[in-house]
C-alpha positions as CSV (number, residue, x, y, z in Angstrom):
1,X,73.9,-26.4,-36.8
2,X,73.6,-23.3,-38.6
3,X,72.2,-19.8,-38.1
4,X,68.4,-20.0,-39.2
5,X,67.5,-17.7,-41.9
6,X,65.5,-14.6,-42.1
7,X,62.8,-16.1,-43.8
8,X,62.8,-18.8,-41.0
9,X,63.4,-16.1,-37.9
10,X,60.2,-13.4,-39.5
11,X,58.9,-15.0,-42.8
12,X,57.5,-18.0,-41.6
13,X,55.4,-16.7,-38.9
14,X,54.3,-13.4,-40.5
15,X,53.1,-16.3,-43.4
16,X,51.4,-18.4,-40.7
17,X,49.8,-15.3,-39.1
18,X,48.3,-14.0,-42.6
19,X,46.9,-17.5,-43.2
20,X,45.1,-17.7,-39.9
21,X,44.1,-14.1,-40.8
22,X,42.5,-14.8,-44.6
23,X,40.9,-18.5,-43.2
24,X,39.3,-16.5,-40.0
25,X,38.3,-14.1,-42.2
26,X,36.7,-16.9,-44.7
27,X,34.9,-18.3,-41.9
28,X,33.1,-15.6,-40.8
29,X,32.3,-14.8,-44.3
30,X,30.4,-18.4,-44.5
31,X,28.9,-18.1,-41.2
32,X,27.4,-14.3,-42.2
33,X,26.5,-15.9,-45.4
34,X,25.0,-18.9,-44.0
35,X,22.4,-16.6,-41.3
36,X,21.9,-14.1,-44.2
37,X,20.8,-16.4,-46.6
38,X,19.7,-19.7,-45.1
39,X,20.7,-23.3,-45.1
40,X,20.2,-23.6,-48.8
41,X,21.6,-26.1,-51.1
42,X,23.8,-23.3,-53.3
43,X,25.3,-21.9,-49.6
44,X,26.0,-25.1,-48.0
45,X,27.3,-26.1,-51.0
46,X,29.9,-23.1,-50.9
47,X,30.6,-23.7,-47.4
48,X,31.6,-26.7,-47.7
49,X,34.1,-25.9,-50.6
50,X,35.6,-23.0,-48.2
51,X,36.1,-25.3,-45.5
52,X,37.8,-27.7,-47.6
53,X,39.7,-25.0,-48.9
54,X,40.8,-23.2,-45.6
55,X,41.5,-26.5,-43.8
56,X,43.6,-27.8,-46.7
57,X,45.8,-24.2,-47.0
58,X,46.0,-24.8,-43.2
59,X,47.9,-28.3,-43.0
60,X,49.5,-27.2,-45.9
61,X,51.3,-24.3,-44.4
62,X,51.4,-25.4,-40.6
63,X,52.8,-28.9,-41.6
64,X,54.9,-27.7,-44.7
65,X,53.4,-30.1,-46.6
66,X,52.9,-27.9,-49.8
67,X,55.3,-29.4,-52.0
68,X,54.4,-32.8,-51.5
69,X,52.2,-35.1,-54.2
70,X,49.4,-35.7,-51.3
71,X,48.9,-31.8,-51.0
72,X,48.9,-31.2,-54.8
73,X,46.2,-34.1,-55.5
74,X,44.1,-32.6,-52.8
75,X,44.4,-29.1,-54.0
76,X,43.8,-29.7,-57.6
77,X,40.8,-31.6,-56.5
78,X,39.4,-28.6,-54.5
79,X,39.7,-25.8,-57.6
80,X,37.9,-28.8,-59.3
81,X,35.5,-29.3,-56.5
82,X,35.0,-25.7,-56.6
83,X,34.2,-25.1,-60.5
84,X,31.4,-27.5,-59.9
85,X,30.2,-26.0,-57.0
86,X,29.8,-23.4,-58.9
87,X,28.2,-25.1,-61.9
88,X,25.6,-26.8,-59.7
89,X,24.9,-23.3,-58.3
90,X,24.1,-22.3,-61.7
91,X,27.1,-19.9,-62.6
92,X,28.2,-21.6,-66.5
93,X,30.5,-18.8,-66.8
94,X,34.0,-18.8,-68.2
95,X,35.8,-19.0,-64.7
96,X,33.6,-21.4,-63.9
97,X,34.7,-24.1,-66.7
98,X,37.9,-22.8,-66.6
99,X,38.1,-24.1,-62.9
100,X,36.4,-27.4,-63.9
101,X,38.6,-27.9,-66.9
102,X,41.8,-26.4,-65.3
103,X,41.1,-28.5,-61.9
104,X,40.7,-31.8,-64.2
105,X,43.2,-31.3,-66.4
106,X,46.0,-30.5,-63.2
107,X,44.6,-34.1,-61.3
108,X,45.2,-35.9,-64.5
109,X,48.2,-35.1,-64.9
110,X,49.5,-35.6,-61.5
111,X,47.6,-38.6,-61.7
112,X,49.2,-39.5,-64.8
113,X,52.9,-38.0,-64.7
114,X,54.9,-39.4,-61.3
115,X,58.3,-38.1,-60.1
């Protein structure tokens, strides 16, 4: 066997600890949103998009997953999942369609394009 590597010794679990870090910190966010400004349809619509978000960057990181085609379709599908969120909210601004647009256009092509 050979020696394990710096990034696998320190990188790897300083990554892990940042990305418990940012999705605790995203989920207190939510919650603080969700008793400051209700149960409405715009929050719980955010909500829900965060979740997805957090628990997807989650198995992606603590099951190495990222670079497989499961983790790709299911991320591309998020950023476009979130560009509508935000278009059912009511936000038609540039990031917004750029999510949509981007989000679609990355799920079609690794829809469409297979290794």
């Amino acid at each position: 066997m050979s020696e394990p590597t710096a990034y696998e010794t320190y990188g790897k679990p300083i990554i892990k600890g940042i990305v418990v870090f940012l999705i605790s910190l995203s989920l207190f966010a939510s919650y603080s949103i969700l008793t400051q400004e209700g149960a409405s349809l715009d929050v719980l619509g955010d909500i829900l998009v965060t979740l997805y978000i957090s628990v997807l960057v989650f198995y992606g990181v603590f099951w190495e997953t990222m670079d497989t085609r499961r983790f790709r379709l299911a991320l591309y599908f998020g950023v476009l999942l979130w560009g509508a969120e935000r278009f059912v909210s009511g936000d038609d601004s540039f990031l917004t369609v750029a999510l949509i647009l981007g989000g679609l256009g990355m799920l079609i092509r690794e829809l469409y394009f297979k290794n």
